[in-house]
Structures are given as C-alpha cells and as structure tokens.
N, C-alpha and C positions, 0 to 999 in steps of 0.2 A: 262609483267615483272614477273610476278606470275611464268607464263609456265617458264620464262627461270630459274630461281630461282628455278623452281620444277625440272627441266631439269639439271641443274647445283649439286643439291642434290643428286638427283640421282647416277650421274656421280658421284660424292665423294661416296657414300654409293660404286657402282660396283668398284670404286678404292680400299676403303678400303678394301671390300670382297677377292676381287683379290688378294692384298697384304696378308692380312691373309690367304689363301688361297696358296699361294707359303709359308708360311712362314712356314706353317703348312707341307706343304708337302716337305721343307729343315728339319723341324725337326722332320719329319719320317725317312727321310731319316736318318741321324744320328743317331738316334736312332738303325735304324736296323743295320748301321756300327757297333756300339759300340756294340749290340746282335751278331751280326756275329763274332766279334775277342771274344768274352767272349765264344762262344759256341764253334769257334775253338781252343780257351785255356784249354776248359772243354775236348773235344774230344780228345788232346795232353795230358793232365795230364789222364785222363783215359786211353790211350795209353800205356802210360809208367806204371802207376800200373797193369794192363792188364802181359804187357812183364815182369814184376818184379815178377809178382803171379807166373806166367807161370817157369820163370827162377829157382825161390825159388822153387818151388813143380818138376820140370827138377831136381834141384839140392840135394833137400830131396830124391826124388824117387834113384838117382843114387849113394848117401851116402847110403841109405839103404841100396840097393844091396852090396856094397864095405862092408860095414858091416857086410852082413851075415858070411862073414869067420873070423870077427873077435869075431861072439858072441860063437862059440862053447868053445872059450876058456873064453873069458871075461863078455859073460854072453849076456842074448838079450838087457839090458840096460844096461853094462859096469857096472855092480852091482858088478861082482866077483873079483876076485884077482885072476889072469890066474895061472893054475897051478898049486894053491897055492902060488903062490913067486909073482906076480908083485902086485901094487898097485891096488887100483879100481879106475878105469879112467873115472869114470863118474861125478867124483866129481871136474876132472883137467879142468880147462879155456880150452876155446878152442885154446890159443894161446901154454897154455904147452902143449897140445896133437900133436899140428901140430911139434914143435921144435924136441918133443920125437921121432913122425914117421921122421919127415926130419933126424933129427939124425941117427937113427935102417937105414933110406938108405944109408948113406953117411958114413954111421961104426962109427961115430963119442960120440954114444949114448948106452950107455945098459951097464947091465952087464951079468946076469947067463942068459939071456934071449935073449942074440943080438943076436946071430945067428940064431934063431927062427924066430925073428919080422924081421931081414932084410930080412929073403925069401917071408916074407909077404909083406912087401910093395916094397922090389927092382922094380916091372912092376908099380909103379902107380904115375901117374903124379903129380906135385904141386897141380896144381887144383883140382886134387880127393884127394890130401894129404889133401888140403885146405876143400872141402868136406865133406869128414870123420870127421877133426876132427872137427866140426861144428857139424856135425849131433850128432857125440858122448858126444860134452859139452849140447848139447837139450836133448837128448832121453831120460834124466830121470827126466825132467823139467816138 
C-alpha cells in the first residue's frame, strides 16, 4: 500500500511539474509576444524619427541653398534691410514670410520692391516657398 501511495505521489508531483512546466512555457511565450510588438513599435517609431531627421536636414539643406540668393541682399541671416528699403525678415513668423514670397509670386504683394522679389521667387514652388520661409524664421534662432 505504501508502494502504491509512493507510486500515486509521485504521479501528482510529475503532474504538477508537467503542469508548471507548460504553464511556464505559455508564459514565455507571451511574454516574447508582447517583447516582439514592443520591439516592433520601437523599430516603427525609430523609423519615422529616422525619415523625419532625414526629411528636416533634406529640407534645411535645400532652404539653404534657395537662400543663398537671397542673403546677397538681405543678409546670410535675414539680419539686413535689402537695399536699404525692405524690412528685416528674420525677425517675421514663418507664416509672414511665406504670405510675403506667395504674394511677390502672384503680384499680389510689395511695393518699391515687387518687381525685384517676383523674379526672385516666380520659378519656386510652394514647397520651397514653404521651405525658405521656415529656414528664414530659424536662421537667426
């Protein structure tokens, strides 16, 4: 009676083991689910700040350039007053700067100065309008 009682013990001990033993290895598993979606939430938001660096310094790098032909008159940081006669633009939002270039394209904008600034920006898209004048509300920040 002993053996089977010893026999019997046993038997519950390898059942328990077993059961802890899957339980343990369901909750690895979960565990590495829930590591896999966190790591590939990490790999997607570093993605996106990745392509956002990349886009901003794409999008600095090419304000720059569009810039150069505007510092001869207004200065390498929009410091000057072009001229003599305009304002200094480095002190204007970037939202007045872009209205003023969209305006000098579309004739809509200027006075002793529009015929100047429209041959300057008539070739340059919203986007590089939108550019410039971003770069120019930063560049003395």
């Amino acid at each position: 009676m002993q053996t089977q009682e010893k026999s019997k013990t046993i038997e519950n001990k390898k059942t328990i083991v077993t059961e802890v033993i899957l339980e343990t290895k369901e909750q690895a598993k979960e565990i590495i689910e829930v590591k896999k979606e966190e790591l590939v939430n990490v790999i997607e938001e570093t993605k996106k700040d990745v392509l956002n660096k990349i886009k901003e310094v794409t999008v600095s790098i090419n304000a720059q350039k569009l810039y150069a032909a505007c510092s001869s008159c207004h200065g390498l940081k929009g410091e000057k007053a072009a001229l003599g006669k305009s304002e200094v633009i480095n002190i204007w939002s970037e939202e007045k700067i872009y209205l003023a270039l969209m305006g000098y394209k579309d004739g809509s904008y200027g006075k002793m100065m529009k015929g100047l600034m429209q041959g300057q920006v008539k070739n340059l898209s919203k986007e590089e309008i939108r550019a410039l004048s971003s770069y120019i509300s930063k560049v003395n920040k």
